[in-house]
Backbone as JSON, one array per atom type, in Angstrom:
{
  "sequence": "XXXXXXXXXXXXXXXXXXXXXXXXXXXXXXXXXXXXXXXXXXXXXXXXXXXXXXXXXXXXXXXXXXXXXXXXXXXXXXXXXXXXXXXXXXXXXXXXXXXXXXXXXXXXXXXX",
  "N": [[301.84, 168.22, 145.54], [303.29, 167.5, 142.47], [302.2, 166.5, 139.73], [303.18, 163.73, 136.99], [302.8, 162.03, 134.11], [303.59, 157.94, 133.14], [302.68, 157.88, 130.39], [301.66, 159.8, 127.65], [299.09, 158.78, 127.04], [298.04, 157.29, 129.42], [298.62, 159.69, 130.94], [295.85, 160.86, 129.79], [293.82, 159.62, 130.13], [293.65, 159.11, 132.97], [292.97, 162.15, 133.53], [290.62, 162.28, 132.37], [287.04, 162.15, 133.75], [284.86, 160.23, 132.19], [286.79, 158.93, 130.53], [288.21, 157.16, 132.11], [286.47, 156.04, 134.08], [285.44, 154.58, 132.18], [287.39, 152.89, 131.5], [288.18, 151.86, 134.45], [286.26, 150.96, 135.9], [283.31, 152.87, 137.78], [283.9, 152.82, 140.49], [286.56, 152.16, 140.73], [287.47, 154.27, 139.95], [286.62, 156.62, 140.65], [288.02, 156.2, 143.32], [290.86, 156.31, 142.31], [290.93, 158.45, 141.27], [290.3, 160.39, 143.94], [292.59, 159.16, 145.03], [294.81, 160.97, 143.03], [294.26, 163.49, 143.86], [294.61, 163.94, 146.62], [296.92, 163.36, 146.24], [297.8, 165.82, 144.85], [296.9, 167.41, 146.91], [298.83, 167.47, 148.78], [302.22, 168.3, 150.27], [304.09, 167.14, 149.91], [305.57, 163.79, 149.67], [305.67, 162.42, 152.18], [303.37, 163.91, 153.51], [301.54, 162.13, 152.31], [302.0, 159.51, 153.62], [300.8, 159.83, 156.34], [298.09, 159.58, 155.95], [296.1, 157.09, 156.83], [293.91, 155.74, 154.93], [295.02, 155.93, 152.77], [297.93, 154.3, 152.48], [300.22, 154.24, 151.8], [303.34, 153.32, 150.46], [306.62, 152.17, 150.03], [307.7, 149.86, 147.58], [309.42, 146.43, 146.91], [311.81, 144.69, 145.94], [311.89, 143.54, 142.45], [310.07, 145.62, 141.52], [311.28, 147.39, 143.18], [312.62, 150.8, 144.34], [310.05, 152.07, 142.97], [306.71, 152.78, 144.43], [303.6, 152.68, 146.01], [299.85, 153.35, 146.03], [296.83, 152.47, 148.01], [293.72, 150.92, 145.92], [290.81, 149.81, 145.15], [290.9, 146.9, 146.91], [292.73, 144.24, 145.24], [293.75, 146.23, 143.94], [295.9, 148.65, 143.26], [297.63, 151.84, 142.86], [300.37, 152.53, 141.16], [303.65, 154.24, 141.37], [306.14, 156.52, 141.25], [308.95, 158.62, 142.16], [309.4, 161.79, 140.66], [311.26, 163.9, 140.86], [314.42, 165.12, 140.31], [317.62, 165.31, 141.05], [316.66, 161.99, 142.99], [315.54, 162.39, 145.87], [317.04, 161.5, 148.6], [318.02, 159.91, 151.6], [320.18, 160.41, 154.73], [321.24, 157.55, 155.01], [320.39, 156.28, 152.23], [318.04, 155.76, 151.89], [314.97, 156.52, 150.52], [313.87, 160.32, 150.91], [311.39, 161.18, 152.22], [310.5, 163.56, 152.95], [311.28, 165.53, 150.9], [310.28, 164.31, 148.13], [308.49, 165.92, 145.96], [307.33, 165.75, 143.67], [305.33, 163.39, 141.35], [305.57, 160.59, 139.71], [303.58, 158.89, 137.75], [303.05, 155.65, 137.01], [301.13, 153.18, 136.62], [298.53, 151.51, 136.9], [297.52, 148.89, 138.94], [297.22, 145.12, 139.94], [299.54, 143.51, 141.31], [300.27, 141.28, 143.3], [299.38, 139.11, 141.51]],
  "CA": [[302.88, 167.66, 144.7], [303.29, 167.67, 141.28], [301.65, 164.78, 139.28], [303.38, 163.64, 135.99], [302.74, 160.36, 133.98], [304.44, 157.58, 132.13], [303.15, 158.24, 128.77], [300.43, 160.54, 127.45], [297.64, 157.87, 127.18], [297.7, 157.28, 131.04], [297.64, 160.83, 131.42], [294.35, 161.0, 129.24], [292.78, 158.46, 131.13], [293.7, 159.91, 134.57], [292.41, 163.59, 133.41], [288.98, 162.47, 131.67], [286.15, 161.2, 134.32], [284.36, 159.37, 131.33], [287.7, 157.81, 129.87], [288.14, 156.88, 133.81], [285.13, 155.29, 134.91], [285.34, 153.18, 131.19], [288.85, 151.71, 131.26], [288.6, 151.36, 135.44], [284.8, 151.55, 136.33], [283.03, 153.78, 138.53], [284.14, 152.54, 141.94], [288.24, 152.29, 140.97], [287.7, 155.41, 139.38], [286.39, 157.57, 142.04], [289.26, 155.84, 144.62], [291.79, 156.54, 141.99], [290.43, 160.59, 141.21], [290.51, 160.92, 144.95], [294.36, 158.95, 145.8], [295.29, 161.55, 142.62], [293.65, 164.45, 144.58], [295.33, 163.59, 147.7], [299.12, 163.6, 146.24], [297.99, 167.2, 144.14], [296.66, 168.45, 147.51], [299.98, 166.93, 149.46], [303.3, 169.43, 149.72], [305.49, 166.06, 149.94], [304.77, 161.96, 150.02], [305.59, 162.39, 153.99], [302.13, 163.96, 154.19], [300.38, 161.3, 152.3], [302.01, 158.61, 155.09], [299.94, 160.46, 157.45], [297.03, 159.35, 155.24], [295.67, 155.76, 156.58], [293.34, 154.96, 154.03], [296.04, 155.54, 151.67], [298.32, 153.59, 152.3], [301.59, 154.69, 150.69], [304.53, 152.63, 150.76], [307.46, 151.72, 149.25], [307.94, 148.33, 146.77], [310.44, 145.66, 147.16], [312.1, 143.38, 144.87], [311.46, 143.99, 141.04], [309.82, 146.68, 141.7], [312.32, 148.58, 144.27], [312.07, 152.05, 143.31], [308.72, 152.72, 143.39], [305.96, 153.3, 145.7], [301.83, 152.56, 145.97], [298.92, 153.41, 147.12], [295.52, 151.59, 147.9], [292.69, 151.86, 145.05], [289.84, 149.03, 145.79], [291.74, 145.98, 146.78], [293.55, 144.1, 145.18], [294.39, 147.39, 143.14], [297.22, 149.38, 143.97], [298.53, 153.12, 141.84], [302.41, 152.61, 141.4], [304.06, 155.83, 141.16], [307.88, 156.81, 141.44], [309.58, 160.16, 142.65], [309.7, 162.76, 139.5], [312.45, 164.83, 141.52], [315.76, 165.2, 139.58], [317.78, 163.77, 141.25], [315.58, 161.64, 143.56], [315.92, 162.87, 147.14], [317.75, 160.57, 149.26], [318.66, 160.31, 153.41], [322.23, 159.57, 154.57], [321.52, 156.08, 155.09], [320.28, 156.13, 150.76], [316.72, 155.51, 151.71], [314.17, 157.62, 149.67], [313.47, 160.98, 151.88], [309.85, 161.47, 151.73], [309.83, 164.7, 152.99], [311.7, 166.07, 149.85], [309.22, 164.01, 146.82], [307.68, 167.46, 145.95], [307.04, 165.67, 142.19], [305.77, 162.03, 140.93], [305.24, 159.94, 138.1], [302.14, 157.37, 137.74], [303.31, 154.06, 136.28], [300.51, 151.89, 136.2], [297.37, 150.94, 137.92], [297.31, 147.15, 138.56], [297.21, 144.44, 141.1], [300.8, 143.17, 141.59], [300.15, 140.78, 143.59], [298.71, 137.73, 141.26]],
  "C": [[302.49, 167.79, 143.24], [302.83, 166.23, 140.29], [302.09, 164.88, 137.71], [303.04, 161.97, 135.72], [303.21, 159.88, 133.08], [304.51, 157.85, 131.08], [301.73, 159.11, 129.02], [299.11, 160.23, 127.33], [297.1, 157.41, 128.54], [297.44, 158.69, 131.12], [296.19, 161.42, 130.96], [293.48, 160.41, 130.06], [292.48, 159.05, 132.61], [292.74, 161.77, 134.36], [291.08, 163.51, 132.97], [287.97, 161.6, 132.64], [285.5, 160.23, 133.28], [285.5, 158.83, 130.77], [288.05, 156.95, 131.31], [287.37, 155.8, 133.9], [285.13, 154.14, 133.2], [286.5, 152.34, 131.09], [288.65, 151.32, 133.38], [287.4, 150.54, 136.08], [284.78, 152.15, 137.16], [283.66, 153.54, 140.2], [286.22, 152.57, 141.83], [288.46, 153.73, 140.33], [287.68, 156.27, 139.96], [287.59, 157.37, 142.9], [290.5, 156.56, 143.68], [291.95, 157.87, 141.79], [290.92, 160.72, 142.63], [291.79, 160.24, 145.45], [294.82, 160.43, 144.19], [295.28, 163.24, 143.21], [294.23, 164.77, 145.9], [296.6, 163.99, 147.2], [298.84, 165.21, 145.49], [298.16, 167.76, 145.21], [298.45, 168.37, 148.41], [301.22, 167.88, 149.3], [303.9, 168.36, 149.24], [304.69, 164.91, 150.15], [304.68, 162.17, 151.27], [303.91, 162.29, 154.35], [300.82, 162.59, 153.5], [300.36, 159.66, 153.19], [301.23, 158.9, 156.24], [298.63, 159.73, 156.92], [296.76, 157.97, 155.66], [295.16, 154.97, 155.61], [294.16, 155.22, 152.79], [297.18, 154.7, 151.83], [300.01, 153.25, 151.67], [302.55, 153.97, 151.21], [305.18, 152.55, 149.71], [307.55, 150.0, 148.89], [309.19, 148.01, 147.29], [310.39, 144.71, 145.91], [312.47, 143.99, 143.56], [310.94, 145.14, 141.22], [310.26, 148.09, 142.68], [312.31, 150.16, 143.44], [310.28, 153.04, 143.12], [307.83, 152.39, 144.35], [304.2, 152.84, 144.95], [301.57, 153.22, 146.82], [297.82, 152.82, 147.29], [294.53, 152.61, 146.66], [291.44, 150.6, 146.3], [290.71, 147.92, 145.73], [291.49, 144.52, 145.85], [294.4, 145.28, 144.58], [295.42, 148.26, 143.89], [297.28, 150.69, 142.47], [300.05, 153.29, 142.0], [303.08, 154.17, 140.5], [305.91, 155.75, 141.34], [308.1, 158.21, 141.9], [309.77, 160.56, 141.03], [310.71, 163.35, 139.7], [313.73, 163.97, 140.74], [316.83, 165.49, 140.48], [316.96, 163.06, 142.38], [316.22, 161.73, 145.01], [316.18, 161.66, 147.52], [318.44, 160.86, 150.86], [319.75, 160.08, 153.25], [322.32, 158.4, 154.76], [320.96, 155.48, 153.55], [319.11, 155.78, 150.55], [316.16, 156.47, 151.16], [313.7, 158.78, 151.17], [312.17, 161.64, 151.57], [309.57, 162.92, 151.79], [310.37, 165.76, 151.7], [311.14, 165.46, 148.67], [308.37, 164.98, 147.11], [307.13, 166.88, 144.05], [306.78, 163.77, 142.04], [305.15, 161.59, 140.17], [304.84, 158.9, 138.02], [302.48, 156.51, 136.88], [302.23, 153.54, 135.84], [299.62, 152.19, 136.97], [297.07, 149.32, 138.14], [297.36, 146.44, 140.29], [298.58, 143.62, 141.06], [300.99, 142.22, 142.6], [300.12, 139.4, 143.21], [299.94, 137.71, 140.65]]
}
């Protein structure tokens, strides 16, 4: 898949192991290199549902619309579909096997 991100200062962060490992540290940094590694190697999200230790799902609520995956827990990588217009089944659910593109929001715990 295709990996784009919200603004250009996340994508710095995500592309430099030393800006990485200092804004996340070494242990959310490594998990987060290798869930970014995973969706590059990935044709479509489908295949990263296959993925246990990732974890991929879709949000609810406030956050409807986008999607995670596990970093070290509580952490989560919230992402969205990049695809113009955003693939969709006939019942209007997101169709995984057509996200061929997506776009990194945040890194956070969403939870607290």
């Amino acid at each position: 898949m295709d990996i784009l991100f919200q603004d250009q200062k996340l994508a710095k962060v995500c592309n430099n192991e030393s800006l990485l490992i200092r804004k996340y540290g070494s242990v959310r940094a490594k998990l987060l290199r290798r869930r970014l590694d995973e969706c590059r190697a990935a044709e479509n999200l489908e295949v990263l549902r296959s993925l246990p230790q990732v974890r991929c799902h879709e949000l609810k609520g406030n956050r409807e619309g986008t999607l995670a995956v596990d970093l070290d827990h509580p952490y989560r990588l919230i992402f969205e579909s990049a695809n113009n217009p955003i693939p969709r089944k006939s019942d209007g659910g997101l169709d995984w096997t057509r996200v061929t593109a997506i776009r990194v929001l945040t890194v956070e715990d969403y939870h607290g």
